[in-house]
VEXDREN-2710 file (C-alpha; in Angstrom, 1 decimal):
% VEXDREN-2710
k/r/px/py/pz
1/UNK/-105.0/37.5/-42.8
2/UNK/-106.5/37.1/-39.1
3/UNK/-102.9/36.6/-37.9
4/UNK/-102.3/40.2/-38.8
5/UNK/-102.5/43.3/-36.9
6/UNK/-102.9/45.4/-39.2
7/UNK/-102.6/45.7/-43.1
8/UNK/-100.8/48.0/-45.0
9/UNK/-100.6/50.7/-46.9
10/UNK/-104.1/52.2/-44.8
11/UNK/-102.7/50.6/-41.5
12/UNK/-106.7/48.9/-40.8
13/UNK/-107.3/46.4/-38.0
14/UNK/-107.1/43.1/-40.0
15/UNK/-109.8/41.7/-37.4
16/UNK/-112.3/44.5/-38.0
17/UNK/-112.0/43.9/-41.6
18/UNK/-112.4/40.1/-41.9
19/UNK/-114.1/39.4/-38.6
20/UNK/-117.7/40.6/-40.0
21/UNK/-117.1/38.9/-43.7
22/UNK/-116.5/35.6/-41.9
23/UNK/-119.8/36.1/-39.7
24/UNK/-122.0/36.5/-42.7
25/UNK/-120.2/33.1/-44.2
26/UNK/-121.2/31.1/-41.2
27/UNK/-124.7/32.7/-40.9
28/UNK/-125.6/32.5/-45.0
29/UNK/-128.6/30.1/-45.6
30/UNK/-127.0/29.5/-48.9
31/UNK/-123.0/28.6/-47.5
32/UNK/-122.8/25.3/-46.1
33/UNK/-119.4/25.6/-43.9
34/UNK/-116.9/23.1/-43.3
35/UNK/-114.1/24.0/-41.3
36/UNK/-111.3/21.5/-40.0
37/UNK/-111.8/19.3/-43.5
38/UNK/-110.0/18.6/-45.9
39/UNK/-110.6/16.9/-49.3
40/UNK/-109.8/13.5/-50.6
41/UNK/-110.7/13.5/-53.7
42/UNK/-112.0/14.4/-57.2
43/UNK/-113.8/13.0/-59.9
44/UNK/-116.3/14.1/-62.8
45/UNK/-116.2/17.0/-64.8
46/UNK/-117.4/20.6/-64.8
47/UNK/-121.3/20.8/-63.8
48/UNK/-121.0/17.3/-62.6
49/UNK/-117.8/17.4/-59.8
50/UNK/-117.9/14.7/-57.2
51/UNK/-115.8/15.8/-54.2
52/UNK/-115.0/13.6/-51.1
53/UNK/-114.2/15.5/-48.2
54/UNK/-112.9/14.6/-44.8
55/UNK/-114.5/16.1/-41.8
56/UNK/-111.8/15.9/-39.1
57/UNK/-113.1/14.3/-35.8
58/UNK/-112.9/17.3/-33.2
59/UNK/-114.1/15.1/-30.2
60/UNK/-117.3/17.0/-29.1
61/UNK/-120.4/17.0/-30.1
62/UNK/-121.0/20.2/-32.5
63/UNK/-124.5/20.8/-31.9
64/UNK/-124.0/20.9/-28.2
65/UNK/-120.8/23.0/-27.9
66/UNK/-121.5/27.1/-27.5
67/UNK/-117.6/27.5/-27.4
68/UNK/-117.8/29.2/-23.8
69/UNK/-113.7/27.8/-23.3
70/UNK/-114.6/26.4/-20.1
71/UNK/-113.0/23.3/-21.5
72/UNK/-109.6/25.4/-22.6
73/UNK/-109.5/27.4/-18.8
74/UNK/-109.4/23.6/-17.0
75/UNK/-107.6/21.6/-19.4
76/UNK/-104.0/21.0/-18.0
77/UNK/-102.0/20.1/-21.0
78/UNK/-99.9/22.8/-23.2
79/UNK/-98.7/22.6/-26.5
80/UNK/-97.4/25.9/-28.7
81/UNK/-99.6/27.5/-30.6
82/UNK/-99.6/27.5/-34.3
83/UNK/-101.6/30.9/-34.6
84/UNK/-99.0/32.2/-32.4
85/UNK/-96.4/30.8/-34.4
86/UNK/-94.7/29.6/-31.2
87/UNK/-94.7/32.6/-29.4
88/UNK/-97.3/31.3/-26.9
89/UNK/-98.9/28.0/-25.5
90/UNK/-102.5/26.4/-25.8
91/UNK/-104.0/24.2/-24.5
92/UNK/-104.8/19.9/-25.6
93/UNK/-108.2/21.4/-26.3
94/UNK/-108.6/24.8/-28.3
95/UNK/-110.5/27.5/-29.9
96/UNK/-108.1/28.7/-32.2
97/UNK/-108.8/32.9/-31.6
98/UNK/-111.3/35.0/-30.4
99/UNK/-113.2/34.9/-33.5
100/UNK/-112.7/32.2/-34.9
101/UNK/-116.3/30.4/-36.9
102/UNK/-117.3/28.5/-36.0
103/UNK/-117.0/28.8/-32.6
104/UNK/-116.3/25.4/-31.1
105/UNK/-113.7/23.7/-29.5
106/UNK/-111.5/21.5/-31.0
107/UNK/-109.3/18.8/-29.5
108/UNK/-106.0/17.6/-30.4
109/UNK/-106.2/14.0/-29.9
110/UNK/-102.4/13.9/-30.3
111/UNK/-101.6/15.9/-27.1
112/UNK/-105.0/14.3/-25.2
113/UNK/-103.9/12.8/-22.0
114/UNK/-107.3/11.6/-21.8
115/UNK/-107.6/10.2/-25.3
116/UNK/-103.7/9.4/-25.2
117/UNK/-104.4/6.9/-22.1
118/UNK/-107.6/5.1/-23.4
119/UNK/-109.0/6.7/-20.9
120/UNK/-107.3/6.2/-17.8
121/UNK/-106.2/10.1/-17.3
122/UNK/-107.3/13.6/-16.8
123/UNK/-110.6/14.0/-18.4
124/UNK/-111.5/17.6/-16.5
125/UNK/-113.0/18.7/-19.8
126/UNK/-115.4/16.2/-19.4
127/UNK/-116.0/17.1/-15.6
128/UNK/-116.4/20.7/-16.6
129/UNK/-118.6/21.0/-19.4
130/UNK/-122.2/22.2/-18.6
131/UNK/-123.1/22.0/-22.1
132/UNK/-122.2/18.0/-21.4
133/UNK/-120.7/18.6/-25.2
134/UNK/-117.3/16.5/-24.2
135/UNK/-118.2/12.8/-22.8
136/UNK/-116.0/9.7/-23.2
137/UNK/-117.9/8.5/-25.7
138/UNK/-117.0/11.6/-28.4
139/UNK/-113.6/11.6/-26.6
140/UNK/-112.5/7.7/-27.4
141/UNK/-115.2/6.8/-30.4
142/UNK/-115.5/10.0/-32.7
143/UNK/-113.9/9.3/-36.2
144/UNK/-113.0/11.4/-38.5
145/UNK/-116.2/11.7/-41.4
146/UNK/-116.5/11.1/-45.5
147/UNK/-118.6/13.8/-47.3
148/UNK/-119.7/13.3/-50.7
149/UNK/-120.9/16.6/-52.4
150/UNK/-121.9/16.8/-55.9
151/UNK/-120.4/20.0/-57.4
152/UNK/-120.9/22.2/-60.4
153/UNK/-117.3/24.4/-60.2
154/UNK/-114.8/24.5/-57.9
155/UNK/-112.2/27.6/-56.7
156/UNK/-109.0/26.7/-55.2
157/UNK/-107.9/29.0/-52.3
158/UNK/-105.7/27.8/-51.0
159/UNK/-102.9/30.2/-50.1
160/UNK/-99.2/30.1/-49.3
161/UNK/-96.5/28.9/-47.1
162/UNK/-94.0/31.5/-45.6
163/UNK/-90.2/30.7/-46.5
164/UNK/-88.8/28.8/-43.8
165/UNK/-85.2/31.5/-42.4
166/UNK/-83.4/29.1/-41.0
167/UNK/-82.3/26.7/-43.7
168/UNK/-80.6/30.5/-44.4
169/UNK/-78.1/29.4/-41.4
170/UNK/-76.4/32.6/-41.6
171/UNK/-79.1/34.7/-40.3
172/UNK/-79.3/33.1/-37.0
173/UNK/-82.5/32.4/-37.0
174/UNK/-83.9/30.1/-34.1
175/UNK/-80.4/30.1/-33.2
176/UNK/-80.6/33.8/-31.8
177/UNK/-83.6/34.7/-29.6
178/UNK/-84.3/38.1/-30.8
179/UNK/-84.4/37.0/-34.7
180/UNK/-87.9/36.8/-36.0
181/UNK/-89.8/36.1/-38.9
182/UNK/-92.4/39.1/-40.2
183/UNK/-95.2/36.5/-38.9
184/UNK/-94.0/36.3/-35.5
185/UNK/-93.4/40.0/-35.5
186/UNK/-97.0/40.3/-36.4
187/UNK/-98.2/38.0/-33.4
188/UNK/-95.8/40.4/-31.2
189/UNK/-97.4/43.6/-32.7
190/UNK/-101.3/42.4/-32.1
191/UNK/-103.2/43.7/-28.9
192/UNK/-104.6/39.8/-28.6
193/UNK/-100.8/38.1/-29.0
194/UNK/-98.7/36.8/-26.7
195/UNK/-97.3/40.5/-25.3
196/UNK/-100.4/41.7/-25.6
197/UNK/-98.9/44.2/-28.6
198/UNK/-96.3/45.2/-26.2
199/UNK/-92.9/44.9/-28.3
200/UNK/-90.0/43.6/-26.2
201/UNK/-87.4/41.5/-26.4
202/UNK/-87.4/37.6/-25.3
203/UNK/-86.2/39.1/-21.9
204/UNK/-88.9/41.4/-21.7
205/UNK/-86.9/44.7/-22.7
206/UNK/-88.4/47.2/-25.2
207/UNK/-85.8/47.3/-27.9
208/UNK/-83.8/50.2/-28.8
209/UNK/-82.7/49.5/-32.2
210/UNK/-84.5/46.8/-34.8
211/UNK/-83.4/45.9/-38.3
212/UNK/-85.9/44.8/-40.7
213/UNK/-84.3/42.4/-43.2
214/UNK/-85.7/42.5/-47.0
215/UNK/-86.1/39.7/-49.4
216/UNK/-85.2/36.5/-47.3
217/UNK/-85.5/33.7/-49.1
218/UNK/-87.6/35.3/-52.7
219/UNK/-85.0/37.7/-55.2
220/UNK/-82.5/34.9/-54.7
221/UNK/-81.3/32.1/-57.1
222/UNK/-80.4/29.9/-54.4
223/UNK/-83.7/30.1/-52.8
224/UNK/-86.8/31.8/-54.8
225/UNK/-86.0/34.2/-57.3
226/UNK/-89.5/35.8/-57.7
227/UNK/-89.9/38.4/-56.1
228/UNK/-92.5/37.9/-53.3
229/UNK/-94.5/41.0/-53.8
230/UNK/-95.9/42.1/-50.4
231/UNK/-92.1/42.1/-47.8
232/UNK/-91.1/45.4/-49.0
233/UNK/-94.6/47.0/-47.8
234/UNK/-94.9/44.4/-44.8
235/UNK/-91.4/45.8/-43.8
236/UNK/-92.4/49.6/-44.2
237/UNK/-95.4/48.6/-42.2
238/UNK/-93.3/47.0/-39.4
239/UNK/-91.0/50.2/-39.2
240/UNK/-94.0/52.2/-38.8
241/UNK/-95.7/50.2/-35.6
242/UNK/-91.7/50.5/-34.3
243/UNK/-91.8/53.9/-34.3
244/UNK/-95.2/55.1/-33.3
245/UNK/-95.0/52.3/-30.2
246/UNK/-90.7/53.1/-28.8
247/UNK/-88.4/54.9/-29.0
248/UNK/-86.1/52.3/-30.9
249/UNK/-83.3/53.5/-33.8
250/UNK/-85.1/51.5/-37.1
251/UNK/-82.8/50.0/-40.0
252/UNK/-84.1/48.8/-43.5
253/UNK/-82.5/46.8/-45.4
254/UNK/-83.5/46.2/-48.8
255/UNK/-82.3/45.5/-52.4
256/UNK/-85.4/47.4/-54.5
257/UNK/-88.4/49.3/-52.8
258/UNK/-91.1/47.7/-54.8
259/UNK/-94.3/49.8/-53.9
260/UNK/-96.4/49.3/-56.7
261/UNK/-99.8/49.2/-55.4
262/UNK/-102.5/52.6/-54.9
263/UNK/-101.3/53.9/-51.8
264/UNK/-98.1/52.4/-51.3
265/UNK/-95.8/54.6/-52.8
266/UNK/-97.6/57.8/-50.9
267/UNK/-96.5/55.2/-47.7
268/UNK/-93.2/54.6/-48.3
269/UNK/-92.7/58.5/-48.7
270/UNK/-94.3/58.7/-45.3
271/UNK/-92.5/56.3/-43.3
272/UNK/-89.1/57.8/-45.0
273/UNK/-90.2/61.0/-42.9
274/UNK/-90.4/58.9/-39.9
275/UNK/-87.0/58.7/-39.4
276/UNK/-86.3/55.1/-40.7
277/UNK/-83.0/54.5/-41.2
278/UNK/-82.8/53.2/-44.9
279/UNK/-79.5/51.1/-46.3
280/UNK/-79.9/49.2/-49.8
281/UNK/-77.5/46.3/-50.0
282/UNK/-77.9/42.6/-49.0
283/UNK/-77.2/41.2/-45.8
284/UNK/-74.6/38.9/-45.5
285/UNK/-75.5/37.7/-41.7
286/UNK/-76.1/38.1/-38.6
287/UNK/-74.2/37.2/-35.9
288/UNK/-73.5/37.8/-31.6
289/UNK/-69.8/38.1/-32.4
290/UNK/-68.5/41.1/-31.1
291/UNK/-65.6/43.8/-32.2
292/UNK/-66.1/46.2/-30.7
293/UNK/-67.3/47.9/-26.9
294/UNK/-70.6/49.5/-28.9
295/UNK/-71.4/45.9/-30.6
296/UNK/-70.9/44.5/-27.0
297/UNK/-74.8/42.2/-26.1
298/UNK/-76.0/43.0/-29.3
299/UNK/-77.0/41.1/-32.6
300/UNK/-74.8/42.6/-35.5
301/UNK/-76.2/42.8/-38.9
302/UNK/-73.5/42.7/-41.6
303/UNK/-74.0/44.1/-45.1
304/UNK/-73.4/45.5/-48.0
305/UNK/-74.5/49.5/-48.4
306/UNK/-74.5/49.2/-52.4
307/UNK/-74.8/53.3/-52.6
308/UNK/-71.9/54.0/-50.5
309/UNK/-69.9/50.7/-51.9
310/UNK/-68.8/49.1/-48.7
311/UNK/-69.5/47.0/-46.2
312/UNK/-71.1/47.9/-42.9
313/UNK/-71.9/46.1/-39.2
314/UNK/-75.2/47.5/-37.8
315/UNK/-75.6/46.6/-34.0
316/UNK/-79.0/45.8/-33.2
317/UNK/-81.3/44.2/-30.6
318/UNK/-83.6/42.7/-32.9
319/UNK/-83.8/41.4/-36.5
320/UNK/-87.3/41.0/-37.9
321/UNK/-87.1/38.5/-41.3
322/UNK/-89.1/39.6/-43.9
323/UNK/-89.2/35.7/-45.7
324/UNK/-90.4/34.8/-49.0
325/UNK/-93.9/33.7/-49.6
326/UNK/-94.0/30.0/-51.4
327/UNK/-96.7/27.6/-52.8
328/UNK/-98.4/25.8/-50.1
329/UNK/-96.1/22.0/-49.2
330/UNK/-99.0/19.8/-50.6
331/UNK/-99.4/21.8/-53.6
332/UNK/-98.2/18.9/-55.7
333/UNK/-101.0/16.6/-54.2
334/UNK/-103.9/19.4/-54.1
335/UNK/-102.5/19.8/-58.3
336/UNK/-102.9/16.0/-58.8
337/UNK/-106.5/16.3/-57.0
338/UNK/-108.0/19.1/-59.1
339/UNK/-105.5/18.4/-62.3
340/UNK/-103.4/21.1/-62.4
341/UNK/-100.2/22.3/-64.1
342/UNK/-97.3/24.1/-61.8
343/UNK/-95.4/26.9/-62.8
344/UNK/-91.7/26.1/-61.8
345/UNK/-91.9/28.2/-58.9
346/UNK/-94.4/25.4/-57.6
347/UNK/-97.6/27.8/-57.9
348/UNK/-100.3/26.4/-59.9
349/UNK/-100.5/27.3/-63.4
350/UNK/-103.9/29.4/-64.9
351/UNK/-105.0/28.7/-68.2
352/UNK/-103.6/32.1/-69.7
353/UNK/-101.9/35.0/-67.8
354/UNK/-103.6/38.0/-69.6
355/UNK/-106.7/36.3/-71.1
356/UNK/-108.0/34.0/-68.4
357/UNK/-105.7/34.6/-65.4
358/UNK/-108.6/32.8/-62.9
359/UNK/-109.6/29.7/-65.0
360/UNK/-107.4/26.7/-65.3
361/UNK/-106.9/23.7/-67.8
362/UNK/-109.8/21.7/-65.8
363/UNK/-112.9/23.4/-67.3
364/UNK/-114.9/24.2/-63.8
365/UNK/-111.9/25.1/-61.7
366/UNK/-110.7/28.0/-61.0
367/UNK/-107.8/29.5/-58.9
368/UNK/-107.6/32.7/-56.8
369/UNK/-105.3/34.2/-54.3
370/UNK/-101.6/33.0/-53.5
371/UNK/-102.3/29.7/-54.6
372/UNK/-101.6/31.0/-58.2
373/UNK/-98.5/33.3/-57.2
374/UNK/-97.5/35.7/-54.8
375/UNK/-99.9/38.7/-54.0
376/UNK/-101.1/41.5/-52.2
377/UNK/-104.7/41.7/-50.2
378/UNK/-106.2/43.8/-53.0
379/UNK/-105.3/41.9/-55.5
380/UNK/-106.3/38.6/-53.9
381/UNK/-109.7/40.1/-53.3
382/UNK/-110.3/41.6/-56.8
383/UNK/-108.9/37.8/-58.3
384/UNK/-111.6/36.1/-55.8
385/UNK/-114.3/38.2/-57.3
386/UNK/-113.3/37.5/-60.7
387/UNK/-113.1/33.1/-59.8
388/UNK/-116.5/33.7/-58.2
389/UNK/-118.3/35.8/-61.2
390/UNK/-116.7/32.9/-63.7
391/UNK/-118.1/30.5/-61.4
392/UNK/-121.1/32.0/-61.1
393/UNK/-121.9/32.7/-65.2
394/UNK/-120.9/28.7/-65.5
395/UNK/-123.7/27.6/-62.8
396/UNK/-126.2/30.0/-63.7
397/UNK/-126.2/29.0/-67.4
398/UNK/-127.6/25.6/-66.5
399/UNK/-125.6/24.1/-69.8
400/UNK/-121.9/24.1/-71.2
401/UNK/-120.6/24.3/-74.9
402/UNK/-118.5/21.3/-75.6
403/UNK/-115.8/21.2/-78.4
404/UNK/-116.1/19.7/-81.3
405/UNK/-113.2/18.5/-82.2
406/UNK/-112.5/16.1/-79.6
407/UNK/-111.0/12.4/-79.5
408/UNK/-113.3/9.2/-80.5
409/UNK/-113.0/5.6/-79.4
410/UNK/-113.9/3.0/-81.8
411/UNK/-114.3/0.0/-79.7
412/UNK/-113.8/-2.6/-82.6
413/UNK/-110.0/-1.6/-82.7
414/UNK/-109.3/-0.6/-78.7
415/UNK/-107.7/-3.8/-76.9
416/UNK/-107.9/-1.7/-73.6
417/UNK/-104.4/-1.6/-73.4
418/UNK/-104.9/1.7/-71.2
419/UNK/-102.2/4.2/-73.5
420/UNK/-104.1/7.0/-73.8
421/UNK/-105.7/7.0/-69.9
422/UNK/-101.5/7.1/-69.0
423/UNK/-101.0/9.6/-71.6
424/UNK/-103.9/12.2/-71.1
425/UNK/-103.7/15.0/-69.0
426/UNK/-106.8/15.9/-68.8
427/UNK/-108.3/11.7/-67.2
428/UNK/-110.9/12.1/-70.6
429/UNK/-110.3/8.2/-71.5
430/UNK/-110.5/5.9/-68.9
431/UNK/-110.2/1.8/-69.5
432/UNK/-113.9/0.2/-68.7
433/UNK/-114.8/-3.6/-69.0
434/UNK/-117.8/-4.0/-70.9
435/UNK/-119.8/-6.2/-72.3
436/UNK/-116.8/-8.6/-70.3
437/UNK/-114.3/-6.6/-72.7
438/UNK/-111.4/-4.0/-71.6
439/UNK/-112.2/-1.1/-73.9
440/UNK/-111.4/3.0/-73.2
441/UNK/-114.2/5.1/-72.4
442/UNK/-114.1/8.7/-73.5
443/UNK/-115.4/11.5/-70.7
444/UNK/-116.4/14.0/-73.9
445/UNK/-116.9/17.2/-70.8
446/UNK/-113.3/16.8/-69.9
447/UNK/-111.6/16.2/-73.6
448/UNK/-109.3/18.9/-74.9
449/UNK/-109.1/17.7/-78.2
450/UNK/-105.1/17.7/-78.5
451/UNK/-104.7/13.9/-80.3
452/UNK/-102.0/13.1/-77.8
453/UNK/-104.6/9.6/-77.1
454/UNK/-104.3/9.2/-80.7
455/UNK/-100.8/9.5/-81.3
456/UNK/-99.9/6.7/-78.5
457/UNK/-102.6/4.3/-79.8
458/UNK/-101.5/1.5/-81.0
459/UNK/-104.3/0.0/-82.4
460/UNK/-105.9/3.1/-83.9
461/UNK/-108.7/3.0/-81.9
462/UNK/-108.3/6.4/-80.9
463/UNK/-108.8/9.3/-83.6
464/UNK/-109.9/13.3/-83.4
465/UNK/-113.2/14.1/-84.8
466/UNK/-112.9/15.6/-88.3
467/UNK/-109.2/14.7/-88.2
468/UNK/-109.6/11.6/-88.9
469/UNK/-106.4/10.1/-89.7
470/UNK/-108.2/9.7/-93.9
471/UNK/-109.9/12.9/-93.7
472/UNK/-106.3/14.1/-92.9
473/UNK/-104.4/11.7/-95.9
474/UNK/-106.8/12.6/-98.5
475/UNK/-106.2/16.7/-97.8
476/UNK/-102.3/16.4/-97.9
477/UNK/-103.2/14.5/-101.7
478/UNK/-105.2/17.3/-102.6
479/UNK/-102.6/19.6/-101.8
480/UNK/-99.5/18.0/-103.2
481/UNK/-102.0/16.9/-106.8
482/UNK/-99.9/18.7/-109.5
END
């Protein structure tokens, strides 16, 4: 959300929303922060979670460092910018934005001269530090850190990719200059971007006419066929900034206006009074190839106008990409982590859409934002409320309710052959040595109680309580008794 200007349907700087939420979070005695990490792994069960984390070695010391970007200012080396999505360099050391917590430096050791040569080059970050916060020795030595924690729940936030354009060749994105995704638009638009919220062209020219492209990537069977939710309002929004800050001609194209949220249909309405030139159809590409004098230097957006039934070429000097939100690339591992089901799409999967939309199949961990499917700022905040309240009642409690009904090992029969550790989902058995003797061991906080152990034992060792494989022969004789 930083990366936005601003946010739709109330048109509210992004910054002076988030900015003083993310203060309070790095000032709370309560909130221990830790940025740049990332965890490695997961083990235990809900009021008992053990959670390895790995804090990423930024080469300063922390506790000296009062992020002044002296260090940034002298530092010679440039690399793009992923905050800027490209649009704009940084340097080998970084603070990411303005407001940005915490604020320290942060060096990427990758694009170091200093740390790339052992030493041998550059090091004016070192010469230029008065906080003496950079020295050789965190430069060359620091290592990346393992955190334990001990946990009692766990919400997963951790948001989305955006749909990549350009595997959509026909669009011509990266291939044209002027073709940008709704992110990079976004960097363009903000008063702290890399045009200082001027918009222009690559060549510095404020545009005269801009088409804002619908659904790339989501509503389509070869790509994403959910739709992504937020594009339609994002592209509304975009047409707006257009026309309060030029004098450019504005072109939407779209398949569905899907404005569902409070607000949003009162905002379509009012950009449609703006003057925003709106064609429903799907583009078929875009293209420099000219056939005309008026197409001449131009990009040329071709479509289908489904209202009017036939096809039309829009001349333009920019084309702005509205692409499809996705689940995050290392979805799969951060599932396997935190034992999660995915929805086909590839978001994870919550233990039931109506009744428990926050809560998934790990008892303790709970889901909220993108992560579980494409969504809206409201909605993400109103979801996060809800993971944090169930989180909350769960801690607050100070004990769980376990079923019943869940598997039992007897260790006479189990030759720790390790079927039902393969076969669970949920990593409740787990095969032990004891007593110099491979048996399963039964994790009763994380067992379901769904028999698939016992169906794949073959020893019996495994059974259900009070479905015991007798308890279950002797009712199906009473029943059938004539």
């Amino acid at each position: 959300m930083i990366q936005l200007d601003r946010t739709f349907p109330t048109l509210d700087c992004s910054e002076c929303i988030l900015t003083p939420k993310m203060t309070d979070v790095g000032h709370h005695p309560f909130i221990e922060l830790l940025a740049y990490s990332e965890v490695e792994e997961v083990s235990g069960a809900i009021g008992q979670f053990k959670v390895k984390v790995r804090r990423k070695a930024r080469h300063i010391d922390e506790s000296k460092c009062v992020g002044c970007g002296v260090c940034e200012e002298k530092c010679p080396w440039k690399v793009p910018s992923e905050f800027e999505m490209g649009l704009a360099m940084r340097k080998a050391i970084y603070i990411p934005f303005a407001q940005v917590i915490p604020n320290l430096a942060t060096i990427d050791a990758e694009h170091c001269a200093y740390i790339q040569s052992d030493g041998k080059k550059c090091g004016a970050c070192i010469k230029f530090c008065e906080a003496e916060a950079i020295t050789p020795e965190t430069l060359l030595n620091q290592t990346d850190q393992i955190v334990e924690l001990e946990v009692g729940s766990i919400i997963l936030t951790t948001g989305y990719d955006q749909f990549d354009p350009g595997v959509i060749t026909q669009y011509g994105y990266k291939k044209y200059d002027n073709v940008l995704t709704g992110l990079e638009f976004e960097r363009i638009t903000c008063a702290a971007g890399p045009t200082q919220g001027q918009i222009q062209l690559k060549d510095g020219r404020e545009p005269e006419s801009v088409a804002i492209v619908h659904c790339v990537g989501s509503r389509d069977k070869n790509y994403h066929e959910y739709c992504s939710r937020v594009c339609c309002m994002y592209g509304l929004k975009y047409a707006h900034l257009i026309k309060e800050f030029t004098k450019a001609e504005v072109y939407e194209f779209y398949i569905d206006m899907r404005c569902f949220g409070e607000g949003y249909e009162e905002f379509y309405k009012r950009i449609s009074e703006e003057g925003v030139n709106f064609i429903r159809g799907k583009v078929a590409k875009v293209t420099d190839v000219a056939i005309s004098e008026e197409e001449k230097g131009k990009l040329i957006v071709v479509a289908e106008d489904t209202l009017l039934g036939r096809l039309i070429r829009v001349p333009v000097d920019m084309v702005i990409l509205c692409a499809a939100l996705e689940a995050r690339a290392d979805a799969d591992k951060v599932a396997s982590l935190f034992t999660l089901n995915r929805r086909a799409d590839g978001f994870f999967l919550e233990r039931h859409v109506k009744l428990d939309p926050v809560a998934t199949p790990t008892d303790g961990v709970f889901i909220a934002g993108c992560c579980e499917g494409p969504k809206d700022i409201p909605d993400t905040v109103a979801q996060a409320s809800a993971a944090a309240a169930k989180a909350l009642s769960l801690i607050s409690k100070g004990k769980i309710t376990l079923e019943a009904a869940i598997a039992n090992v007897d260790e006479t029969r189990c030759q720790g052959c390790g079927r039902c550790e393969e076969t669970c989902t949920f990593h409740a058995p787990k095969v032990i040595i004891k007593n110099g003797v491979m048996v399963s061991e039964l994790n009763e906080t994380l067992c379901k109680g769904c028999g698939a152990c016992a169906v794949v034992c073959p020893t019996g060792a495994m059974s259900i309580r009070h479905y015991k494989p007798e308890q279950i022969l002797s009712q199906v004789g009473a029943l059938t008794e004539v």
